[in-house]
ROBA-307036 format. One record per residue (C-alpha): residue in three letters; z, y, x negated. Coordinates in steps of 0.1 Angstrom, whole numbers, plus 5000, padded with zeros to 4 digits. Example, Ala and Ser with C-alpha at 12.3 -4.5 7.8 and 13.67 -1.06 7.14 Angstrom:
% ROBA-307036
Ala507849554877Ser507149894863
This chain:
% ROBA-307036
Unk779578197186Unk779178547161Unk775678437146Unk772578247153Unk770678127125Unk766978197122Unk766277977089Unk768477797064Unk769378027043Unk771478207070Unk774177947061Unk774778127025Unk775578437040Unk777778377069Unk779878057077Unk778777867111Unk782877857120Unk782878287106Unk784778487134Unk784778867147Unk788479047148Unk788579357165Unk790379617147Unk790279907170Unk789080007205Unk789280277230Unk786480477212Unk783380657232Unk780380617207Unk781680467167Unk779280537141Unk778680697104Unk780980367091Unk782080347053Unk784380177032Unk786580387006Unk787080126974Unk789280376956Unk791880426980Unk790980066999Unk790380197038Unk787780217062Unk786380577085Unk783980597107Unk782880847135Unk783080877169Unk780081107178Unk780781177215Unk784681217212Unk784081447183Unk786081307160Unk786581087125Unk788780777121Unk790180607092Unk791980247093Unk793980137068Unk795279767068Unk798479717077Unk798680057089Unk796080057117Unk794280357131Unk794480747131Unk792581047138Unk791481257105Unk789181497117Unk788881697151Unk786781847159Unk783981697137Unk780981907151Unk780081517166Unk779581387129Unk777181047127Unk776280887093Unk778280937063Unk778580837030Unk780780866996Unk779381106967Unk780581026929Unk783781236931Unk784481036965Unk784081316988Unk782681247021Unk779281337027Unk778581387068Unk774881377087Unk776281697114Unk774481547141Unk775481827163Unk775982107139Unk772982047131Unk773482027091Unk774381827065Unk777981867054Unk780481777027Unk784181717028Unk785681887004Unk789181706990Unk790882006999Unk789881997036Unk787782257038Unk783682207042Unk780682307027Unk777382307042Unk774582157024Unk771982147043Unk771082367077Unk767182427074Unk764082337059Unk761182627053Unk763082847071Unk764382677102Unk766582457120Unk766682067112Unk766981917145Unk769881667146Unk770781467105Unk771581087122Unk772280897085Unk772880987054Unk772680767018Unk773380906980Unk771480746949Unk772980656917Unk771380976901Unk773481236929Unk770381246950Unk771281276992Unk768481117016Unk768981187049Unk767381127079Unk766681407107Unk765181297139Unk765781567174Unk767081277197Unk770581447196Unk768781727209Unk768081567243Unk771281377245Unk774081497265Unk776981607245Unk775681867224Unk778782077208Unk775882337198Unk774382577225Unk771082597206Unk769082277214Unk766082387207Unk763782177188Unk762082437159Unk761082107137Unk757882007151Unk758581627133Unk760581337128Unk761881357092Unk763081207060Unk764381417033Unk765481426998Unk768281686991Unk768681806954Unk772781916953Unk771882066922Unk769682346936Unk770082236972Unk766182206973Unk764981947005Unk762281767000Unk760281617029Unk759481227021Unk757881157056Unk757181307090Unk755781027110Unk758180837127Unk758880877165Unk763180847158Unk763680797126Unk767380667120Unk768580427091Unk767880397059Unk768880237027Unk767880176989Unk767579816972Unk769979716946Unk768379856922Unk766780126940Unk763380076934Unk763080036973Unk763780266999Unk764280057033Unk764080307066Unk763780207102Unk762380327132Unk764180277162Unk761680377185Unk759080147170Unk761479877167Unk760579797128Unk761879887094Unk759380057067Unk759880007031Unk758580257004Unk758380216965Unk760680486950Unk759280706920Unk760180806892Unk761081146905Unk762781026937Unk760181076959Unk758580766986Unk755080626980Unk753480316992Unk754780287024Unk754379967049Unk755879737071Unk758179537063Unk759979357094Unk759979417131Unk762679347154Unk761979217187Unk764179047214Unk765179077247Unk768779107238Unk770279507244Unk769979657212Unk767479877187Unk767079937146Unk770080177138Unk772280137107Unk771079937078Unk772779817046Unk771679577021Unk773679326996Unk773779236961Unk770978976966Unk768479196985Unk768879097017Unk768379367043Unk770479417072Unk770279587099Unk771679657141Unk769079487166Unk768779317200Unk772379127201Unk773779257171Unk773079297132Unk769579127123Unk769578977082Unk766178967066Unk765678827033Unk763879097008Unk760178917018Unk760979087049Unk761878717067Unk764478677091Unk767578487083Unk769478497114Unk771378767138Unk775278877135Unk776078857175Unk778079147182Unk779679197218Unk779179547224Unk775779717210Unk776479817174Unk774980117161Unk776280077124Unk778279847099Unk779279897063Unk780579617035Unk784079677025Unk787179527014Unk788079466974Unk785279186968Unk782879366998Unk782579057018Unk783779197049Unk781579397076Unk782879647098Unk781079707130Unk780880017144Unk779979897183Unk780080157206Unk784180177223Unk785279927192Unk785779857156Unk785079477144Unk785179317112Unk783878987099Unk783678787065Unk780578687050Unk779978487020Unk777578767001Unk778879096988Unk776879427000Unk776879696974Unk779879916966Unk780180266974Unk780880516957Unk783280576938Unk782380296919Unk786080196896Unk785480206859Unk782680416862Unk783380726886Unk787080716883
């Protein structure tokens, strides 16, 4: 069985008979997954090998970048450059199509952030990330500084423009992912500590107001609030206790994605985005569902 239904509904978004295929193993800790719909192949990260993967069907598996500074989250901007939470370096980076890098991000009033877990990019070029300090106490560090100079748990906004950071909110215990609505009115982020996701009106200027709960997720399956993604309907999904948890946008849950190994992230790809990729922990799955999430960036006919 890959997926236990919570409520009717479910059956829309995944198929009772819908199987897991597992694309690639042998990995320490996957993470940071996204789908490139320009060139039509998946990357991901592997935070405690140090390293970033890219598969492309029919051709499998290879290593793209090593070392990576133990990259997490990532995302696509508009010109289809890879945008990296530096979970170890401590920053937030950009992949420039040359190869080179470009810090964007390494301090906020002056110092350190503590350790950038996932990253998003609205429609308008603006970068939220999140920056909690639990890569500080994990073992594995790449940097010899692991000193914790933020005395918070952050969300930011980063302008590109001016490289300006913003501080949306500083009062979670870890916060991790996070993710905008369709039409980005709504800016979902979880807390994996406290087991729930938030969900904030987004303003006219890009900053958060409003906040408040908006689902908790409790089981006594392995498993916590990591990555989160949400599809062209609203609904909002997110890694939990057995797997990926879907919530319909009045913050109700549908039903659970049952993953083997705990997953700490998934992304939509494929052409018609009805395929999730699972980043869960040593391997890579993927599985077909009958709702599309939203594309990333580059979005064809319009960032081309």
């Amino acid at each position: 069985m890959s997926s236990e239904m919570f409520s009717p509904g479910f059956s829309r978004i995944v198929k009772p008979d819908a199987t897991l295929e597992k694309i690639s193993g042998g990995h320490i800790f996957t993470e940071g997954p996204v789908w490139n719909n320009k060139e039509q192949f998946f990357v991901w990260t592997d935070i405690i090998d140090n390293k970033i993967w890219k598969w492309t069907p029919g051709k499998g598996s290879e290593v793209i970048m090593h070392p990576s500074g133990k990259a997490d989250g990532m995302c696509y901007d508009h010109e289809g450059r890879l945008l990296v939470a530096g979970w170890s370096s401590r920053t937030v980076w950009r992949w420039e199509h040359d190869g080179s890098t470009t810090v964007l991000a390494s301090h906020v009033d002056g110092k350190k952030l503590n350790t950038p877990n996932d990253i998003i990019m609205k429609s308008d070029g603006m970068v939220y990330f999140t920056d909690p300090s639990n890569g500080i106490r994990n073992v594995g560090m790449e940097s010899e500084d692991v000193q914790k100079y933020v005395d918070y748990e952050a969300v930011y906004k980063l302008d590109l423009g001016d490289g300006s950071l913003t501080l949306l909110a500083d009062d979670y215990v870890n916060c991790n992912g996070l993710c905008f609505s369709p039409d980005e009115s709504l800016l979902y982020i979880n807390d994996t500590a406290r087991r729930h996701i938030r969900v904030y009106d987004v303003l006219e200027d890009g900053n958060i107001g409003n906040g408040r709960l908006f689902a908790e997720l409790f089981h006594d399956d392995h498993g916590a609030p990591d990555g989160m993604k949400v599809d062209v309907e609203g609904n909002v999904y997110c890694t939990g206790p057995g797997g990926v948890w879907v919530t319909d946008p009045q913050g109700n849950h549908l039903g659970r994605l049952l993953i083997p190994e705990d997953c700490a992230n998934f992304g939509f790809g494929d052409p018609d985005y009805q395929t999730i990729y699972f980043t869960a922990r040593t391997s890579i799955y993927r599985m077909r569902v009958e709702i599309p999430g939203l594309p990333t960036y580059p979005i064809p006919g319009v960032s081309d």
